[in-house]
Backbone as numpy.savetxt, mean C-alpha at the origin, in Angstrom:
# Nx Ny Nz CAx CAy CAz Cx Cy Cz
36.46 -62.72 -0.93 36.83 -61.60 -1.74 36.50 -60.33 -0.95
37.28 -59.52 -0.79 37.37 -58.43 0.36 36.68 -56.97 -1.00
35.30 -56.28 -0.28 34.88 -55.39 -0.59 35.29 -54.24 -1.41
35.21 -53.66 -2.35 35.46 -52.57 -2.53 34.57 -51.47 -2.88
33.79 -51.91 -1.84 32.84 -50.59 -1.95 33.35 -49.86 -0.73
33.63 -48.69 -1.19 33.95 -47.42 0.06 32.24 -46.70 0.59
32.02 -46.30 1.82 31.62 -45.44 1.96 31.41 -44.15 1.75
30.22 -43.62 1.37 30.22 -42.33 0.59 30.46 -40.96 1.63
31.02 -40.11 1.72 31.51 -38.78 2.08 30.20 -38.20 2.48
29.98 -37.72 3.92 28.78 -37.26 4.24 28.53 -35.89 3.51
29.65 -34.87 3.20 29.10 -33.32 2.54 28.79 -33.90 0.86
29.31 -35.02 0.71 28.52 -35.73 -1.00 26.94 -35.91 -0.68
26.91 -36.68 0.34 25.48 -37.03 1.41 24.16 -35.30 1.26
24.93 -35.24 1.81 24.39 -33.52 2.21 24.53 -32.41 0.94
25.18 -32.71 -0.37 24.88 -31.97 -1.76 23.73 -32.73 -1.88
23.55 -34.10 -2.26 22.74 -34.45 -3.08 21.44 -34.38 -2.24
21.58 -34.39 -0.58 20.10 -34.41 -0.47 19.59 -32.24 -0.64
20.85 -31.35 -0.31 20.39 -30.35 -1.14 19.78 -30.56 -2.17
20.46 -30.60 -3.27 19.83 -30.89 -4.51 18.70 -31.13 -5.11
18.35 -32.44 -4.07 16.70 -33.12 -4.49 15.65 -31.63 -3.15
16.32 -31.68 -2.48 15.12 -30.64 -1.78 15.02 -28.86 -2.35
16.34 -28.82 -3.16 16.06 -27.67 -4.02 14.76 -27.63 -5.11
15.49 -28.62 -5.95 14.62 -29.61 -7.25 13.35 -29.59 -6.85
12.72 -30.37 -5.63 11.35 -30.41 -5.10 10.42 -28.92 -5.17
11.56 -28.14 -4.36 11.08 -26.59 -3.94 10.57 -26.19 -5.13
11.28 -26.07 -6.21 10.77 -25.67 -7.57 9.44 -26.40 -8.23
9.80 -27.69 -8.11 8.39 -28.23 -8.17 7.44 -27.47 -7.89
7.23 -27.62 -6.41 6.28 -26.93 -5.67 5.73 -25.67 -6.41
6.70 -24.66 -6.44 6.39 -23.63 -6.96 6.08 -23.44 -8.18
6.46 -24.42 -9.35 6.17 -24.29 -10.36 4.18 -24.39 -10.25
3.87 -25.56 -9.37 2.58 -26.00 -9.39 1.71 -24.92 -8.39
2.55 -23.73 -8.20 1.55 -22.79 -7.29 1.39 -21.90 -8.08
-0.28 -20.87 -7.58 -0.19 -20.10 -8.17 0.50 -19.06 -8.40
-0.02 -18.37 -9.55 0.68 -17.00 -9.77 0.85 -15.89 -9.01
1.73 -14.81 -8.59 1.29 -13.96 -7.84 0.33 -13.13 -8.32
-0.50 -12.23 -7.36 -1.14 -11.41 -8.19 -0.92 -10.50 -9.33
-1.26 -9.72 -9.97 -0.68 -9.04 -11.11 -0.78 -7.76 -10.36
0.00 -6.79 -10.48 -0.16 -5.66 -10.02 0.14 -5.05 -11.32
0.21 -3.28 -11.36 0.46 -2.25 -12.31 1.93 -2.25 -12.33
2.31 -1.56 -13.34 3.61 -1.93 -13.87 4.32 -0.34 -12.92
6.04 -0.81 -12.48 5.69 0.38 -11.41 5.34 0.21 -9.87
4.72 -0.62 -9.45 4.18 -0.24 -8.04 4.83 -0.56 -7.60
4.74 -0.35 -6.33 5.88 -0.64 -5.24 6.08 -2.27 -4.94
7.36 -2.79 -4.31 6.99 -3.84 -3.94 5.83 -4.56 -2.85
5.61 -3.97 -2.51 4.21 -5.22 -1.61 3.00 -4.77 -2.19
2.81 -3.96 -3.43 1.38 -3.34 -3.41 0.12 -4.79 -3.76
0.81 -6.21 -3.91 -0.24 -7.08 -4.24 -0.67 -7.19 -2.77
0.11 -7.32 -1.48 -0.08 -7.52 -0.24 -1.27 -6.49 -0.03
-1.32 -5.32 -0.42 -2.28 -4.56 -0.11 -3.09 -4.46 -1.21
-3.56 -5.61 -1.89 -4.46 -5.46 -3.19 -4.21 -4.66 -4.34
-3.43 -5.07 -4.21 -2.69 -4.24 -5.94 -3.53 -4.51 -6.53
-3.89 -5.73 -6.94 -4.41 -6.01 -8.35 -5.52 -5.24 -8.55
-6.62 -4.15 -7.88 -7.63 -3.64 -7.53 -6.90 -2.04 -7.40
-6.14 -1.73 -6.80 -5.75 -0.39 -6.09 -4.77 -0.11 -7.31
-4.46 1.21 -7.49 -3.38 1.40 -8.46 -2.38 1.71 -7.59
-1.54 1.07 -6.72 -0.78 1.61 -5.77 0.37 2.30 -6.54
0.84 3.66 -6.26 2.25 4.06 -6.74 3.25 4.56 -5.77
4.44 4.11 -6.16 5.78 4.65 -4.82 5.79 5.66 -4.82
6.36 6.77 -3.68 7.14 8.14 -4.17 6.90 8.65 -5.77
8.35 7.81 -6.15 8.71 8.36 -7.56 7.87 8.60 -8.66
6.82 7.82 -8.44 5.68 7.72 -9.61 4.83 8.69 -9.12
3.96 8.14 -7.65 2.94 9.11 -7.03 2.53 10.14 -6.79
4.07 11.01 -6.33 4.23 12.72 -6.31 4.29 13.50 -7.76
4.85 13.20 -8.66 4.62 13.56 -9.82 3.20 13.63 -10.49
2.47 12.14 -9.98 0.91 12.44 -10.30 0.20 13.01 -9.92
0.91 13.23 -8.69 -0.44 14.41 -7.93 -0.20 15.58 -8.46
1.09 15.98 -8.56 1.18 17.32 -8.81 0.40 17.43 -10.75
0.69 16.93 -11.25 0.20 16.74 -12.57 -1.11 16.74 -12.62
-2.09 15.89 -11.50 -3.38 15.49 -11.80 -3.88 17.03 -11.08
-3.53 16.75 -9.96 -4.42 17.54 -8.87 -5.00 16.99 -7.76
-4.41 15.50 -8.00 -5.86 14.55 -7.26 -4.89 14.84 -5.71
-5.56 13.83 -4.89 -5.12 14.25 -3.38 -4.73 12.62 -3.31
-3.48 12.94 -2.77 -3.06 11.45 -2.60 -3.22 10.98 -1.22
-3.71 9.66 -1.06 -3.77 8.98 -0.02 -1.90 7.88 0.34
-1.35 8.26 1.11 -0.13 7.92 1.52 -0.50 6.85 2.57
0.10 5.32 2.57 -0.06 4.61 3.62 1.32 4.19 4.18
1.92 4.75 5.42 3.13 4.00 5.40 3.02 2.89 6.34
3.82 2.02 5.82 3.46 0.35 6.56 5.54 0.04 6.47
5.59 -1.16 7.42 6.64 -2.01 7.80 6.18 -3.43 7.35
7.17 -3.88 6.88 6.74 -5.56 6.42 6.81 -6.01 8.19
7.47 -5.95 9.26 7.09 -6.58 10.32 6.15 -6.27 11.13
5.52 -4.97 11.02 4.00 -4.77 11.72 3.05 -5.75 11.39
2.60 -6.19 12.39 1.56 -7.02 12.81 0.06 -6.24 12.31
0.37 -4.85 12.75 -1.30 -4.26 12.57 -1.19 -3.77 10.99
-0.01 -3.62 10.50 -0.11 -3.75 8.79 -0.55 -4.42 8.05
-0.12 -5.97 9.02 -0.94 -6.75 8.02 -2.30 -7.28 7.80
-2.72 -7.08 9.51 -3.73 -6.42 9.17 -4.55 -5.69 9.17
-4.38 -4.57 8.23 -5.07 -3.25 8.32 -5.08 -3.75 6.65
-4.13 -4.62 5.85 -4.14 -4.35 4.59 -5.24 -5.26 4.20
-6.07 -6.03 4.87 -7.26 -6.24 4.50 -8.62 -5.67 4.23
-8.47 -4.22 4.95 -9.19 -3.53 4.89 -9.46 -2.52 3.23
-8.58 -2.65 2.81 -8.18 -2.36 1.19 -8.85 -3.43 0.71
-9.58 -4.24 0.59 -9.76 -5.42 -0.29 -11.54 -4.75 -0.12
-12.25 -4.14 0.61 -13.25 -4.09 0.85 -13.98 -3.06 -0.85
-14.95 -3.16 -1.31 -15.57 -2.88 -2.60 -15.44 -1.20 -2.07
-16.28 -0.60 -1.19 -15.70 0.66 -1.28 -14.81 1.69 -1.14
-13.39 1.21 -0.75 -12.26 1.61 -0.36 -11.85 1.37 -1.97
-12.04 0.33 -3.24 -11.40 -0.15 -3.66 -11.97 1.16 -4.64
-13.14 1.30 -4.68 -13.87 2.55 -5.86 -13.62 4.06 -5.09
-13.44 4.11 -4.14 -13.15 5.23 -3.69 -11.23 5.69 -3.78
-10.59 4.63 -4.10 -9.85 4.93 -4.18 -8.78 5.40 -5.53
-10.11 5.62 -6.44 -9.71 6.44 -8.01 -9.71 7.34 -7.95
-10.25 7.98 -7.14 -10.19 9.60 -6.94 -8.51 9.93 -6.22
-7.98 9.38 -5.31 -6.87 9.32 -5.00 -5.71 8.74 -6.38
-4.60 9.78 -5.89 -3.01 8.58 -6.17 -2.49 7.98 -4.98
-2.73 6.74 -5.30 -2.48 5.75 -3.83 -1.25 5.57 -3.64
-0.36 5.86 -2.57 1.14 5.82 -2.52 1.11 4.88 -1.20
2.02 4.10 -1.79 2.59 2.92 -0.35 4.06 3.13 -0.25
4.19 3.48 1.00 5.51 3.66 1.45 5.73 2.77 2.19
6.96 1.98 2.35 7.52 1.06 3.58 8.84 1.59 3.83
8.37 1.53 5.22 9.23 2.95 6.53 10.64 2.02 6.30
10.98 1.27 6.09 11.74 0.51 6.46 13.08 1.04 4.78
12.25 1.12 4.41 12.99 0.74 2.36 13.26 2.56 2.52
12.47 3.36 2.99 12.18 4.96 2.76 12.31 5.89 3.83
12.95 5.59 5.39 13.10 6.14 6.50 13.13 7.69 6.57
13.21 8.36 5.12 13.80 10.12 5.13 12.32 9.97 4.59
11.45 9.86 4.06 10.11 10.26 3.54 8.74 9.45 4.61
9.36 8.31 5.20 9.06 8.47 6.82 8.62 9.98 7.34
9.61 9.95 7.48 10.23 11.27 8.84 9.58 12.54 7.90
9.52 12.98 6.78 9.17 13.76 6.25 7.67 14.08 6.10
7.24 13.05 6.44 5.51 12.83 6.12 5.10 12.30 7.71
5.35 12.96 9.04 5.00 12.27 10.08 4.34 13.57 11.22
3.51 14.14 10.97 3.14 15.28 11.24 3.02 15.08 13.25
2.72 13.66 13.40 2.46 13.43 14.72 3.16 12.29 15.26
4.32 11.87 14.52 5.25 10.68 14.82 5.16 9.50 13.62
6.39 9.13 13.68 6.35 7.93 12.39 6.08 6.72 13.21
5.12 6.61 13.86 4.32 5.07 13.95 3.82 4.39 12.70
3.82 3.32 12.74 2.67 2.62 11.17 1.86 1.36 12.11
0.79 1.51 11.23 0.38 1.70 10.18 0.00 3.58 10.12
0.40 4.14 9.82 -0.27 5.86 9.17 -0.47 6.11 7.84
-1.64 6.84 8.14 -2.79 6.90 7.08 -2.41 8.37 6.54
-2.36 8.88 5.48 -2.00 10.53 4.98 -3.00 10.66 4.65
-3.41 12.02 4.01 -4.41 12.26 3.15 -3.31 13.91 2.36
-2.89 13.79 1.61 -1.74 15.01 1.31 -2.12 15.45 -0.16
-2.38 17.21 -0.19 -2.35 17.31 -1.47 -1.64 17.94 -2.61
-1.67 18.19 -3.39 -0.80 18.21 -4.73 0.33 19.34 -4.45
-0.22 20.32 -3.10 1.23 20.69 -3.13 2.04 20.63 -1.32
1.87 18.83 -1.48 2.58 18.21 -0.36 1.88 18.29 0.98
1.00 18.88 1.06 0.79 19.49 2.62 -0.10 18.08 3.25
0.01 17.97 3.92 -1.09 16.68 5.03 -1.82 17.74 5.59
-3.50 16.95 4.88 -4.60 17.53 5.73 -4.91 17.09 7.22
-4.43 17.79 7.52 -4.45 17.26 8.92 -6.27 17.55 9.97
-6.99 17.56 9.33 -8.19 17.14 9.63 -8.62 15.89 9.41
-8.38 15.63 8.02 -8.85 14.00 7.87 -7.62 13.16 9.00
-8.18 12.52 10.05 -8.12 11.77 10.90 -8.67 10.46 11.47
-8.29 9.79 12.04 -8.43 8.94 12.63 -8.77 8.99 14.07
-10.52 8.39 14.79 -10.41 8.76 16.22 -9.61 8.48 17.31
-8.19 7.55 16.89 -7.31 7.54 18.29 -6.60 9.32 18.42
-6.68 9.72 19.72 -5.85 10.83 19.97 -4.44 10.72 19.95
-3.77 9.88 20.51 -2.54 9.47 20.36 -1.99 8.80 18.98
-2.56 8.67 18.26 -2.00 8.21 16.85 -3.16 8.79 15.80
-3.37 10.05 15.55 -4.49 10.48 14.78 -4.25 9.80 13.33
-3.33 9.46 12.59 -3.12 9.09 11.14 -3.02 7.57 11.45
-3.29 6.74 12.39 -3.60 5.65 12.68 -5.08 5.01 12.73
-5.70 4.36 11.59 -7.15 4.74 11.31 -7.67 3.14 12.01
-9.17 2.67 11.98 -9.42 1.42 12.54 -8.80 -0.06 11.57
-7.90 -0.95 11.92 -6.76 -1.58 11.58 -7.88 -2.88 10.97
-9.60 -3.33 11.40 -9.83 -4.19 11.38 -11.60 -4.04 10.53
-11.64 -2.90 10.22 -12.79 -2.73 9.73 -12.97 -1.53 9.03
-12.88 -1.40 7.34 -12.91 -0.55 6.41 -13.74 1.22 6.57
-14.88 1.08 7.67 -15.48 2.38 7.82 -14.95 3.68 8.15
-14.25 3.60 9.23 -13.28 5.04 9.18 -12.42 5.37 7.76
-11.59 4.15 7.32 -11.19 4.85 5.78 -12.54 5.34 5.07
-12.84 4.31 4.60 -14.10 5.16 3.80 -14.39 6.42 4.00
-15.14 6.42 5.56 -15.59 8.27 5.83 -14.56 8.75 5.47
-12.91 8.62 5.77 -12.14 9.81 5.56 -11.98 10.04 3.84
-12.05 9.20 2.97 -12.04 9.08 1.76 -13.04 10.13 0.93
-14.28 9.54 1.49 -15.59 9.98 1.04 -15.48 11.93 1.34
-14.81 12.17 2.88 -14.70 13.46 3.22 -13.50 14.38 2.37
-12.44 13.90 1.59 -11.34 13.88 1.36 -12.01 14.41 -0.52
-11.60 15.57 -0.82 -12.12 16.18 -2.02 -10.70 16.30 -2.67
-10.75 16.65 -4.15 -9.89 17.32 -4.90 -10.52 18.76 -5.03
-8.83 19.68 -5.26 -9.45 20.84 -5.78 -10.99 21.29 -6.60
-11.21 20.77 -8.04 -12.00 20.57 -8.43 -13.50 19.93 -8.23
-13.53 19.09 -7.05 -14.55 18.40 -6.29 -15.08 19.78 -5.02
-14.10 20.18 -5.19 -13.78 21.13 -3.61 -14.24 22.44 -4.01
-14.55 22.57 -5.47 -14.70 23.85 -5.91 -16.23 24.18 -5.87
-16.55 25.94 -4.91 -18.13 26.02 -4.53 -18.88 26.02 -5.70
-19.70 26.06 -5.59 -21.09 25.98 -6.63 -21.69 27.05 -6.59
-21.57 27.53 -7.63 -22.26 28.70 -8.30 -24.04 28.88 -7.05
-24.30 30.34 -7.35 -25.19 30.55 -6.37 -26.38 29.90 -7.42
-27.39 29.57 -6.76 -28.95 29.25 -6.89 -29.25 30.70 -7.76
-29.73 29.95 -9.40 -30.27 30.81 -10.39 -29.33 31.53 -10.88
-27.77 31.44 -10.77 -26.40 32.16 -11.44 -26.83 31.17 -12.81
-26.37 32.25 -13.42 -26.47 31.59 -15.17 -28.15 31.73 -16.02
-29.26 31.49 -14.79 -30.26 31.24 -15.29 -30.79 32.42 -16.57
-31.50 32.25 -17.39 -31.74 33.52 -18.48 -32.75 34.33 -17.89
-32.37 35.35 -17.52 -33.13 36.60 -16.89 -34.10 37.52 -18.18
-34.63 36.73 -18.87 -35.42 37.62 -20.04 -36.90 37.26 -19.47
């Protein structure tokens, strides 16, 4: 009795083993964790740079807060393919970058998504990782620095202390405001 089983069609071959390695993929992911939670609003990578801790905000949100708050925003612009972005964004995870950074509106820019606010915010060249320190009416303090000469808004990529100092040095108006002289106010009776 002569066969009638045909051979099956290799792109039939090649759906179904799609299929099961799609199917799997989801698996997988169903059984991984969650991403981090970030603030509602932030930019896309702000979990990469510790969102869940930092209140990171884009442009659109960030500049409006400063100007509203007063506070002095700290601007980081990064590239998803920099190498020293990624890591420099460990340096954000550290406890005092993470409390020092309420006094700031934290803005993450990626040069890549934002190339005109790049170029707009690059006082000494749009290299990244660059560090801002800019306040409420736009200007980059261009004292708070970083010790490379050739990339001053390029801060240490592997160890949290230069942010900090520049943080810690980095005032709002109101923080910034002098103090009454020794015995002003006191009752002179």
């Amino acid at each position: 009795m002569p066969s009638t089983h045909r051979p099956i069609p290799l792109r039939v071959v090649m759906f179904a083993v799609g299929l099961l390695l799609v199917g799997s993929a989801g698996a997988v992911r169903a059984n991984a964790p969650p991403p981090p939670v970030t603030a509602p609003g932030a930019p896309e990578h702000a979990a990469e740079w510790n969102g869940p801790e930092i209140a990171w905000r884009d442009m659109r949100a960030g500049v409006p807060e400063t100007i509203r708050t007063g506070k002095p925003a700290l601007m980081v612009m990064h590239a998803t393919w920099c190498t020293a972005c990624r890591r420099y964004r460990e340096v954000f995870k550290d406890p005092r970058v993470v409390a020092l950074s309420k006094k700031f509106v934290m803005i993450l820019v990626d040069v890549q998504k934002y190339p005109d606010v790049n170029g707009a915010f690059a006082p000494d060249g749009t290299y990244v990782p660059r560090t801002l320190f800019v306040d409420a009416e736009g200007e980059v303090d261009t004292t708070l620095v970083g010790t490379d000469p050739q990339y001053p808004h390029s801060l240490k990529i592997d160890a949290p202390d230069e942010l900090v100092g520049l943080m810690t040095r980095a005032r709002s108006p109101a923080e910034a405001a002098p103090l009454p002289p020794p015995g002003a106010g006191a009752d002179t009776r």
